[in-house]
C-alpha positions in Angstrom: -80.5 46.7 19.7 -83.5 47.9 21.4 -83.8 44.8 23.7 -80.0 45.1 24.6 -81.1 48.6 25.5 -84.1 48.0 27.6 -81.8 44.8 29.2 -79.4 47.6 30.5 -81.5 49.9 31.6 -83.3 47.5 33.4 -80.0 45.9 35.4 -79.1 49.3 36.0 -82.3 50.0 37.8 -82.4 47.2 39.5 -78.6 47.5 40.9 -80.0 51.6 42.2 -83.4 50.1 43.7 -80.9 47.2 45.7 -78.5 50.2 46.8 -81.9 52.2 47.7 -82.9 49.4 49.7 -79.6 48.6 51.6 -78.5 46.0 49.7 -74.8 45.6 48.0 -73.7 45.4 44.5 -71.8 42.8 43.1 -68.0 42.1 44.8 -69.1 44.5 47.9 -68.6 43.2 51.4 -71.8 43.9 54.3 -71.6 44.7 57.6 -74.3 44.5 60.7 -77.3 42.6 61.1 -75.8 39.7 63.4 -75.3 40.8 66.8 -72.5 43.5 65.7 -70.1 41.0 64.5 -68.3 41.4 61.1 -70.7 39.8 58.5 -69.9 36.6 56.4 -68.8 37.6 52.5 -71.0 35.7 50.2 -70.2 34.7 46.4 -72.1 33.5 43.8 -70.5 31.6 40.7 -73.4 31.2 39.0 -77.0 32.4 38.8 -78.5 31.1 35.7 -82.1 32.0 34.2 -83.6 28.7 32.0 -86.2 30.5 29.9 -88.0 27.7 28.8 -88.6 26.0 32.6 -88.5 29.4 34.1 -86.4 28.0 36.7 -83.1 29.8 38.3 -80.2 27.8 38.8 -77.5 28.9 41.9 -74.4 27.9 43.1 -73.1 30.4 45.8 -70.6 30.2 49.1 -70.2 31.9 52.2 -67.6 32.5 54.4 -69.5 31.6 57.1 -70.7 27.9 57.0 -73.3 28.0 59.2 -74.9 30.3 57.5 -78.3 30.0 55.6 -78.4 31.9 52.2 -81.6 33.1 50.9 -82.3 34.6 47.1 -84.5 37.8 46.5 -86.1 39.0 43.4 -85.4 42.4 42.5 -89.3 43.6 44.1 -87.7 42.1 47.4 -89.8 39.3 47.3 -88.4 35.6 48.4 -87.2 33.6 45.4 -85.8 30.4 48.1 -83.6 29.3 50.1 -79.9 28.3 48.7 -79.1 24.8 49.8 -76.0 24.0 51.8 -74.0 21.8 50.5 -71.5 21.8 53.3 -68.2 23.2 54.0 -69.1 26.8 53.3 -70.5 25.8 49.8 -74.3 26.1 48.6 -75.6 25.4 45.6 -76.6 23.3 42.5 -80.3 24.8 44.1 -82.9 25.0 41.3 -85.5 27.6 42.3 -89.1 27.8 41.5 -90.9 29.1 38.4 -90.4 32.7 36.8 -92.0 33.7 34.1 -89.7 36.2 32.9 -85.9 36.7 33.8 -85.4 38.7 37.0 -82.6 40.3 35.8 -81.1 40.4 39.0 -80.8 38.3 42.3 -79.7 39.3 46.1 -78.2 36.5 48.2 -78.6 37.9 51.6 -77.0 35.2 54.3 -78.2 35.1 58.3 -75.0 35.8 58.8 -75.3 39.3 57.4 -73.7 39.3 54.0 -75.3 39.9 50.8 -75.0 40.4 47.2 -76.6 41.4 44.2 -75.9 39.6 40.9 -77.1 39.5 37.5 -79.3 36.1 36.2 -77.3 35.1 32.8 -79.3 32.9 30.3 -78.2 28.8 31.4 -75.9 26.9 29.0 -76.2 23.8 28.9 
């Protein structure tokens, strides 16, 4: 129960430090940041955490296909880029090595979107 407990309280901070920082929950649409144009809307289907390889596995899209999606760690630092896969689809992007589960990742796109979404343990 405690873990559970800790596991919430910890998504829950990490969702207030992303709206802290500018950045927009889950589902939420941004605007700004290319040239005054409406930004792209970004979705991720999955965001898997592999505890045992440490590695993050992401399949995301964007409404704009020329974009280039990026994923952030909850500290704002750069987890990667999200591969494009074509045709407004990215994904199937395995990303580096983390030691522990973030929690939570921000895909922020060049075309201005962005999104915050919880890691969920992989299944395989």
């Amino acid at each position: 129960m405690a873990l559970y407990s800790i596991r919430a309280v910890l998504a829950v901070m990490a969702v207030l430090f992303a709206l802290a920082v500018g950045l927009h929950p889950v589902g939420a649409r941004a605007s700004g940041g290319n040239g005054g144009t409406k930004a792209d809307t970004v979705k991720v289907s999955k965001c898997f955490y592999d505890a045992p390889t440490g590695q993050m596995l992401i399949k995301a899209s964007s409404s704009d296909p020329a974009a280039t999606l990026y994923a952030y760690l909850p500290s704002g630092a750069l987890a990667g880029e999200v591969q494009n896969g074509g045709g407004s689809r990215y994904g199937g992007t395995v990303i580096g090595y983390f030691p522990t589960n973030p929690i939570t990742i921000c895909i922020r796109s060049t075309a201005g979107g962005s999104i915050v979404v919880p890691t969920t343990p992989f299944q395989p």
